[in-house]
C-alpha positions as CSV (number, residue, x, y, z in Angstrom):
1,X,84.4,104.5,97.5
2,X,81.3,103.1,95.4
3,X,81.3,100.2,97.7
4,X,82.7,98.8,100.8
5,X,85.7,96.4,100.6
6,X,86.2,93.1,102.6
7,X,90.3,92.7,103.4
8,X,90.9,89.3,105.3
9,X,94.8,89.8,107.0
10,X,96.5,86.6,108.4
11,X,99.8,85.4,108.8
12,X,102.4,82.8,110.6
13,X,100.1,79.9,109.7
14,X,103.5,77.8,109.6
15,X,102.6,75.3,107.7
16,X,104.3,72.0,107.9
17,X,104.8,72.6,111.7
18,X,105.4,69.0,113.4
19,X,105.2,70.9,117.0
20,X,106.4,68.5,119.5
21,X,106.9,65.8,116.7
22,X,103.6,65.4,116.4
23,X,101.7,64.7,113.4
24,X,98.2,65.4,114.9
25,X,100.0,69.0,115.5
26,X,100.9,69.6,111.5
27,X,97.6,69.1,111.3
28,X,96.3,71.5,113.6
29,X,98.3,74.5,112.0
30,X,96.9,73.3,108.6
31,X,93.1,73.4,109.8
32,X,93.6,76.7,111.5
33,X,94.5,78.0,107.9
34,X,92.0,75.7,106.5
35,X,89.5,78.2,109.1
36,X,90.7,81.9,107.4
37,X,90.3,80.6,103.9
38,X,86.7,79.3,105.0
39,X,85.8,82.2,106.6
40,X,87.1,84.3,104.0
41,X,84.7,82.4,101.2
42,X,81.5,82.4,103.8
43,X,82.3,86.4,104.0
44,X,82.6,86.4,100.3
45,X,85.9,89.3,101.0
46,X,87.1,90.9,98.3
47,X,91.3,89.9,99.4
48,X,93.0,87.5,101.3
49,X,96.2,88.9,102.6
50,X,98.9,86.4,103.9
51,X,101.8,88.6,105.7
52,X,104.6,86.1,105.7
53,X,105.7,82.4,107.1
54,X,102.9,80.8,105.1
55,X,105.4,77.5,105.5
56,X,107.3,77.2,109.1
57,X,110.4,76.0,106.7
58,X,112.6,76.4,103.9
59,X,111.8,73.1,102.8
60,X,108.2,71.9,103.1
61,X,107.2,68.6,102.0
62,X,105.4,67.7,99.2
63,X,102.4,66.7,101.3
64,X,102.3,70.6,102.7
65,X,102.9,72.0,99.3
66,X,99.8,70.1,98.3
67,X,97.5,70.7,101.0
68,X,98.5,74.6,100.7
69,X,97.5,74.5,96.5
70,X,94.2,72.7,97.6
71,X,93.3,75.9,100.3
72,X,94.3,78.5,97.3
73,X,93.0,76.8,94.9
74,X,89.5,76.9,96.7
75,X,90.2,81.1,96.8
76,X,90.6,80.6,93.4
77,X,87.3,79.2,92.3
78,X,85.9,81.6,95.0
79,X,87.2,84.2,92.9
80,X,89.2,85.9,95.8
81,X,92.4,86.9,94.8
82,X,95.1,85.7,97.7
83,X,98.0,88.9,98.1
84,X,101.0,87.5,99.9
85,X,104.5,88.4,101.1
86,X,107.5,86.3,102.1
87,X,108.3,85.3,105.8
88,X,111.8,85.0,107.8
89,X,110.8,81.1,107.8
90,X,110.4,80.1,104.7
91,X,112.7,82.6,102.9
92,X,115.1,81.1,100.2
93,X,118.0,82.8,99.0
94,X,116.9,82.8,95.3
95,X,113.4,81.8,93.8
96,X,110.7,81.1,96.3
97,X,107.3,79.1,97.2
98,X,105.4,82.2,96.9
99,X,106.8,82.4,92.9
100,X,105.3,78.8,92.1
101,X,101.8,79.5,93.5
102,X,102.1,83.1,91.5
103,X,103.0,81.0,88.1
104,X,99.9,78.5,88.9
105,X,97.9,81.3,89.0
106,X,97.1,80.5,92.7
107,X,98.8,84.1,94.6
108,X,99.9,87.4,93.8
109,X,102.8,88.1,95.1
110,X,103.1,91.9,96.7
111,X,106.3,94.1,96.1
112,X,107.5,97.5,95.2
113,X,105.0,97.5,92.2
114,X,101.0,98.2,93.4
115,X,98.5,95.6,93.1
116,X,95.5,97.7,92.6
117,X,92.0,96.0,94.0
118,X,89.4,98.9,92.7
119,X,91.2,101.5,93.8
120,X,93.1,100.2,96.8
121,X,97.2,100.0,96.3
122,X,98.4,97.0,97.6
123,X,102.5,96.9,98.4
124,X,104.6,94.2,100.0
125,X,107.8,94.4,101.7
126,X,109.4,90.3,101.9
127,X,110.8,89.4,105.1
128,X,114.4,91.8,105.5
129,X,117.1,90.2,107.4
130,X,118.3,92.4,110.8
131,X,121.5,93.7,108.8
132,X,120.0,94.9,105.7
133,X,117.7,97.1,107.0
134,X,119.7,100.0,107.2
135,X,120.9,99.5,103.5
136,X,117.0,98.8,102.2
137,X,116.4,101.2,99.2
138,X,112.7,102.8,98.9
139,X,113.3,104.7,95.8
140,X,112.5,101.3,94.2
141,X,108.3,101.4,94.3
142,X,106.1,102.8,92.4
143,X,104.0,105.4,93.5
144,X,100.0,104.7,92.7
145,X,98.6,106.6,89.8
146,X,95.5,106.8,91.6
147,X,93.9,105.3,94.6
148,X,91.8,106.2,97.3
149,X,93.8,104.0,100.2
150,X,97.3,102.2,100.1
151,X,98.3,99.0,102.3
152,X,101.5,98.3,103.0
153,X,102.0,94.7,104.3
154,X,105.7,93.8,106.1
155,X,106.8,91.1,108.1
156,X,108.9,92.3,110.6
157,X,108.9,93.0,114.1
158,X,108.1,97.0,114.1
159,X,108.3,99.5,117.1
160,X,106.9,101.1,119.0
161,X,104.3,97.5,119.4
162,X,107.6,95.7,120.4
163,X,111.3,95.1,120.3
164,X,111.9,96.1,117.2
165,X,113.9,95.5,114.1
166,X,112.4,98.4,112.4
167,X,110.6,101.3,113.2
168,X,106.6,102.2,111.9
169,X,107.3,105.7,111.3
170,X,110.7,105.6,109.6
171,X,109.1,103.4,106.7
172,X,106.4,105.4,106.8
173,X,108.1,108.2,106.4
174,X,110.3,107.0,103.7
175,X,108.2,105.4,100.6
176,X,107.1,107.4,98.5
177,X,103.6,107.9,99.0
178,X,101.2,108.1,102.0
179,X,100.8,104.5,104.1
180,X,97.1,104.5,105.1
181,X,97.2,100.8,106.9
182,X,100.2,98.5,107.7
183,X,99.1,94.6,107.8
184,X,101.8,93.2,109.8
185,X,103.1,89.7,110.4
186,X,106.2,88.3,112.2
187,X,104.7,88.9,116.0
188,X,102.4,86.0,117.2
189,X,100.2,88.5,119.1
190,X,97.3,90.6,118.3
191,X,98.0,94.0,118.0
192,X,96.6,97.3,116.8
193,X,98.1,101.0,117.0
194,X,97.8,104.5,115.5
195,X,101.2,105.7,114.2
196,X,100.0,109.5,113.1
197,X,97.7,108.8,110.8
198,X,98.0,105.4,109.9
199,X,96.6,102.3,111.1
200,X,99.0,99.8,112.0
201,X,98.0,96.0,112.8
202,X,99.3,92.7,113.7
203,X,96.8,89.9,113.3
204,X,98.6,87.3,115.4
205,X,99.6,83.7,114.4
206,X,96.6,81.2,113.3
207,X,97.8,78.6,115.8
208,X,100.2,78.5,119.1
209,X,103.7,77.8,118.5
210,X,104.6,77.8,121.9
211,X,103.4,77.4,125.4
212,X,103.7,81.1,126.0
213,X,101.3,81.8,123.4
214,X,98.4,82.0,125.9
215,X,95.8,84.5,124.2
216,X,93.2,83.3,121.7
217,X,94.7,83.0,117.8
218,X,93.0,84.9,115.5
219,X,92.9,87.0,111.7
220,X,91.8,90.6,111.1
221,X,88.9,91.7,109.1
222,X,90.1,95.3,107.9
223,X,86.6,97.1,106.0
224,X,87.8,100.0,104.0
225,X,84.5,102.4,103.2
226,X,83.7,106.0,102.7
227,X,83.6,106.0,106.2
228,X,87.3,105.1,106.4
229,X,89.3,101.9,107.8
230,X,87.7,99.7,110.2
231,X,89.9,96.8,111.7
232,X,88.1,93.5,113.6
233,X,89.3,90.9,115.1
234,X,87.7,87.4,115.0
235,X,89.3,84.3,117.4
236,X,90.0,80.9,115.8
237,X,89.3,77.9,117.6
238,X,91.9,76.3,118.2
239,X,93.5,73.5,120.4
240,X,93.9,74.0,124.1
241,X,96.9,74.3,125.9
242,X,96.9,73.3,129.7
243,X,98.8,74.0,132.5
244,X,98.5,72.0,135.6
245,X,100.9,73.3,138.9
246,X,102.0,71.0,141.5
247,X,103.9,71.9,144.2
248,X,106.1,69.0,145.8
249,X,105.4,68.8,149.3
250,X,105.5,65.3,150.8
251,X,108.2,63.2,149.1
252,X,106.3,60.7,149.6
253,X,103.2,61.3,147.8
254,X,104.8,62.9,144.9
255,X,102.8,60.7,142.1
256,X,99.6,60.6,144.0
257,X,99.5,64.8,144.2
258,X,100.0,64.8,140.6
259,X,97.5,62.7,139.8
260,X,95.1,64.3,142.0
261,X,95.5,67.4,140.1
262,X,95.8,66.0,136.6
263,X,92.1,64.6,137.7
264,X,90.9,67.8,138.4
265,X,91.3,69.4,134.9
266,X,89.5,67.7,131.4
267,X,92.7,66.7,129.7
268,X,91.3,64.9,126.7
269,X,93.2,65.6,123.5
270,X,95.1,68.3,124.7
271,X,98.5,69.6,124.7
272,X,99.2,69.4,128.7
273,X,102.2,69.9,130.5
274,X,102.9,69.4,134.8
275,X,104.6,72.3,135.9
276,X,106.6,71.0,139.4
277,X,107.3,73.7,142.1
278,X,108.3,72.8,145.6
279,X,111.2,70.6,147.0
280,X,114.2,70.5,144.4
281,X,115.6,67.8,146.7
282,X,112.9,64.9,145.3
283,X,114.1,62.9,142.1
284,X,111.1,62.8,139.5
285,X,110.7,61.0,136.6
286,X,109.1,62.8,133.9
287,X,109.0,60.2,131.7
288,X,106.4,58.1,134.5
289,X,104.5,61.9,135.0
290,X,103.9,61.4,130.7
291,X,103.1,58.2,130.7
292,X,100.5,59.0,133.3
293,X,99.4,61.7,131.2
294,X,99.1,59.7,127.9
295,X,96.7,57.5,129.8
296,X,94.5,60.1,130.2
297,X,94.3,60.9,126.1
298,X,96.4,63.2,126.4
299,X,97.5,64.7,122.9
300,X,101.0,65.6,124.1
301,X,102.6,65.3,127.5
302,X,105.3,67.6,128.8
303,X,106.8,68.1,132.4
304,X,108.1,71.6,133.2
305,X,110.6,71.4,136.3
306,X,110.3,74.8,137.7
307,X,112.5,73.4,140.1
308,X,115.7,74.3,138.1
309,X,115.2,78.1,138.1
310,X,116.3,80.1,140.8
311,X,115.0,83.0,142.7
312,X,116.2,85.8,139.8
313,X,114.6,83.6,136.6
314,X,117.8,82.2,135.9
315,X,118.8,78.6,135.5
316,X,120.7,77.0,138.3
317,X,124.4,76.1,137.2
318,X,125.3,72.4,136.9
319,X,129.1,71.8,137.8
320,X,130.9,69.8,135.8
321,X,134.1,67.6,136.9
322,X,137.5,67.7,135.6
323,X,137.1,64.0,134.4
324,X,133.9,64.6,132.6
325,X,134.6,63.6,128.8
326,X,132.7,66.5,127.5
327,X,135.2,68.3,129.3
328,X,137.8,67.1,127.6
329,X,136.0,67.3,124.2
330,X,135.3,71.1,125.0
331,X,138.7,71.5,125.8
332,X,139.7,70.2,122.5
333,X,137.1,72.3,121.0
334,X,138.8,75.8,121.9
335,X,141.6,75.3,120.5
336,X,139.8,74.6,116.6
337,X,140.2,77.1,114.4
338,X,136.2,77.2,113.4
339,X,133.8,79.3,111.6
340,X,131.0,80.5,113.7
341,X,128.9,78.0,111.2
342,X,131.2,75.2,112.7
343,X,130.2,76.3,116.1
344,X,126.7,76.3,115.8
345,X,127.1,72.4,114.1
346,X,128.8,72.1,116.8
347,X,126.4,72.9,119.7
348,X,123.1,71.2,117.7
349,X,124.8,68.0,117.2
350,X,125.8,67.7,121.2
351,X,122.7,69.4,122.4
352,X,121.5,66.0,124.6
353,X,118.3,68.3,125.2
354,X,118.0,68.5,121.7
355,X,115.9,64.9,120.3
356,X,117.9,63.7,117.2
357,X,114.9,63.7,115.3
358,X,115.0,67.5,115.2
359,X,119.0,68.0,114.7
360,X,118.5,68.4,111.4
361,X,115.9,70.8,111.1
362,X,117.7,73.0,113.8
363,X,120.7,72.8,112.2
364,X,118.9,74.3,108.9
365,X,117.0,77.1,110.7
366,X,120.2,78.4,112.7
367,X,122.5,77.9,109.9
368,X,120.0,79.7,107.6
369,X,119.8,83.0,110.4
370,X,123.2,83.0,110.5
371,X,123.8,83.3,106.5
372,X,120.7,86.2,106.7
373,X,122.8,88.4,108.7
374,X,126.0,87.3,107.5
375,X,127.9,90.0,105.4
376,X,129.4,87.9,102.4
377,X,131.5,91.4,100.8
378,X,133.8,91.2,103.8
379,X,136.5,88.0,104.0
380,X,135.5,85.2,106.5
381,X,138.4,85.5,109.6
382,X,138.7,82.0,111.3
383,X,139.8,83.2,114.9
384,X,140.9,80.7,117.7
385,X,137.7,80.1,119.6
386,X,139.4,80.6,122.8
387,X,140.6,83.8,121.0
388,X,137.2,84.6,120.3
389,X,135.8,84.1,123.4
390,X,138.5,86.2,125.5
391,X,138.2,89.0,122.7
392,X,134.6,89.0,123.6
393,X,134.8,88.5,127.3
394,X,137.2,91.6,127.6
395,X,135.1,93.9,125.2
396,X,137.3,94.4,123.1
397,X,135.1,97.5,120.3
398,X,137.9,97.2,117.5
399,X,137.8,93.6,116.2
400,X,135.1,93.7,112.9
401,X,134.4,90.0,113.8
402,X,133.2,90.1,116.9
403,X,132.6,93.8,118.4
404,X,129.1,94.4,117.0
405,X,128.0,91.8,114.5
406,X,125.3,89.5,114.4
407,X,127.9,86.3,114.3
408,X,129.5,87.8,117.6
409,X,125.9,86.8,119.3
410,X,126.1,83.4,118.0
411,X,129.7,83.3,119.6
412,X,128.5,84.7,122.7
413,X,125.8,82.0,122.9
414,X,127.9,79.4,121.8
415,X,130.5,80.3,125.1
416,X,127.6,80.5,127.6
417,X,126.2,77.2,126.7
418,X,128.7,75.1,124.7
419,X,131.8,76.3,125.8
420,X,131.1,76.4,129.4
421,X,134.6,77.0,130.2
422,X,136.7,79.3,132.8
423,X,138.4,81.9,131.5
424,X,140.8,81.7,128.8
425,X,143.8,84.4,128.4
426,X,145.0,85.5,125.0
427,X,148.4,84.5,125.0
428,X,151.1,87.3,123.6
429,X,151.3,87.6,120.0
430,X,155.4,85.8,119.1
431,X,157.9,88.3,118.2
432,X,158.6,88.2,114.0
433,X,161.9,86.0,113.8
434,X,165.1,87.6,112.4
435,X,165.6,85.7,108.8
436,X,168.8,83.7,110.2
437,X,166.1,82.6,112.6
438,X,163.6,81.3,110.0
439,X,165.9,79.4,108.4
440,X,166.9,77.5,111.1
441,X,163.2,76.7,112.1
442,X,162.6,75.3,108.5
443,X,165.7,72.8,108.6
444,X,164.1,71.7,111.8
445,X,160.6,71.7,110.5
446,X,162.3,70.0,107.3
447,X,163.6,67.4,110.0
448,X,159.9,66.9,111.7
449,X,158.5,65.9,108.3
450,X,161.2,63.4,107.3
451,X,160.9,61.8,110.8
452,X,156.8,61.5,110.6
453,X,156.0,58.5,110.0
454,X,154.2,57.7,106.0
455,X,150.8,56.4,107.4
456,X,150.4,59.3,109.8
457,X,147.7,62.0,109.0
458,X,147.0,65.5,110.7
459,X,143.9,66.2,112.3
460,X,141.4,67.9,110.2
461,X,138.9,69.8,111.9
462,X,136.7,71.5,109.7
463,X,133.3,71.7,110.7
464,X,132.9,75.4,108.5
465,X,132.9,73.3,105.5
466,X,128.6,72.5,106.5
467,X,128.4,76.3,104.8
């Protein structure tokens, strides 16, 4: 190496993120982005590598679209080229986002074919969906004709850093050349490994996408010398997150302990949520406990009722009575013949926990997971859901639908929490009918139609159709 190189990894900026339907949030997860690309120009790096879900949808607006071209186009007059892969987020089936920025000049979008940067060989593996994996051909890239150092960058989750998907040293061992660094994205959390003799990295998310999300978001500096690979860390500031516990003890005083220790913490323009322990007995209203909080200047309220989760993490049962209507809808509901699609429409548009502002972009993400791992060279069975869900409650290994496919975990969630029914037996499958038999039955089903009345309609249930 004549010189040492400057490599600035990032990734799961999300872009276009309205967390909690907020637009101050959206903002937030721009200006932590808007912090790499700064950082990046201040540090005069040679790269900018994004590792996938540059957007947090499918289908950004035009005002993210925009504000993304403004931060690359500032790279651009910078003179620092900006490397990027595709995310599980904002995947598309055909072109994508990533392909307009590359024909404006703005990216350079990483694949099977090196980008050279002196003479470091830059590849790029797109987002792979769980059930292509195992089918994903390396024969495809191109090995370097010369370089000193190759990067691969993936967005995935890899073991051994956590549950995986994929595994380090199987891709390592399978493209065709040696894999001196891995940038990772698709795992929010900082991250940094050995896997023999490469270096292997996750840089974390730019901003929190979630509560859990506790440690400080950051990027990676990754300085490749004579001296070999060095990999940094440096934070971003972000937004703070606040928990506040309460525990219930006086029924009485509920509101007043909550305020007392809402006024112990600086709550100004953060995202803050209550978390209630104690007495499960005492009725709270969480939309008073935000109200209380917005008064404060808060940025976003939110009430966790720890209350509802019993001893073993799990959440408590709610019983439901034989005269509850969504009884009788769910009832009605079994008997449907629907696609696992239909299902999942299904579940988003009755989710009461789900606010109706966010139905539809639910019902894209889940509908566009399920069509990632959905295996289109096989025919689509439409199985009885009560069918289904006894197939799957007895284990039954030899039924393709259900036994080990990704759809049969959409099924399975769909029963615990849509379907929340007792157990259904499979009734026995009707003997075939001799053909004096099935003639009879079609005079009498000849009978049935003339006797229907003209106006009368069947029911048409068919919620697969949203495919």
């Amino acid at each position: 190496m004549d010189r040492e190189i400057k490599i600035i990894h990032t990734a799961d900026t999300h872009i276009g993120y309205r967390q909690y339907h907020s637009d101050v949030r959206r903002q937030d997860f721009l200006q932590a982005f808007s912090t790499v690309i700064d950082d990046a120009i201040k540090m005069q790096s040679d790269a900018v590598v994004h590792a996938g879900d540059l957007f947090d949808s499918r289908t950004p607006s035009l005002e993210d679209i925009l504000d993304t071209m403004k931060l690359f186009s500032r790279l651009k007059e910078a003179d620092i080229p900006l490397l990027a892969i595709v995310g599980n987020h904002e995947s598309k089936q055909s072109t994508q986002w990533l392909d307009l920025f590359e024909s404006m000049g703005l990216a350079i979008r990483l694949g099977t074919v090196p980008y050279m940067l002196e003479n470091i060989a830059f590849y790029g593996i797109d987002s792979v969906p769980r059930s292509k994996i195992p089918l994903y051909d390396f024969s495809v890239f191109e090995e370097p004709l010369a370089s000193s150092y190759n990067v691969l960058v993936m967005h995935q989750l890899m073991g051994p850093i956590t549950v995986s998907e994929w595994d380090c040293a199987s891709v390592i061992g399978s493209v065709p050349f040696h894999v001196d660094v891995m940038l990772l994205g698709d795992y929010h959390k900082y991250e940094k490994i050995t896997v023999g003799d490469t270096w292997v990295t996750y840089c974390g998310s730019t901003e929190r996408n979630s509560l859990a999300e506790e440690e400080n978001r950051s990027y990676n500096i990754i300085t490749i010398s004579e001296k070999g690979i060095d990999i940094s860390r440096r934070n971003i500031l972000t937004r703070e997150f606040l928990r506040i516990p309460v525990t219930i003890r006086d029924p009485g005083k509920v509101y007043e302990d909550i305020l007392s220790a809402v006024k112990e913490h600086d709550v100004n323009s953060k995202v803050v949520f209550v978390e209630i322990s104690g007495d499960a007995n005492v009725s709270i209203s969480h939309a008073e406990i935000e109200e209380m909080l917005l008064s404060r200047n808060v940025l976003v309220p939110g009430v966790r009722d720890l209350r509802k989760v019993n001893e073993d993490g799990l959440e408590l049962s709610v019983s439901i009575s034989f005269y509850d209507p969504d009884e009788a809808i769910k009832n009605e509901i079994k008997n449907m013949h629907l696609s696992t699609g239909g299902l999942l429409v299904d579940e988003i548009v009755r989710d009461l926990d789900l606010p109706k502002t966010k139905v539809s972009d639910e019902a894209e993400n889940r509908l566009g997971a399920l069509l990632q791992v959905m295996d289109f060279s096989k025919p689509i069975t439409l199985t009885p859901l009560h069918e289904q869900i006894s197939l799957i409650s007895a284990g039954i290994e030899n039924e393709p639908a259900l036994s080990s496919s990704p759809e049969a975990d959409v099924i399975k969630e769909t029963e615990r929490s849509v379907i929340d029914v007792p157990e259904v037996k499979v009734s026995e499958p009707e003997k075939e009918p001799d053909t004096a038999g099935s003639e009879k039955q079609d005079e009498k089903h000849d009978e049935k139609k003339q006797k229907a009345p003209a106006h009368a309609k069947p029911k048409q249930y068919n919620l697969g159709d949203y495919f």
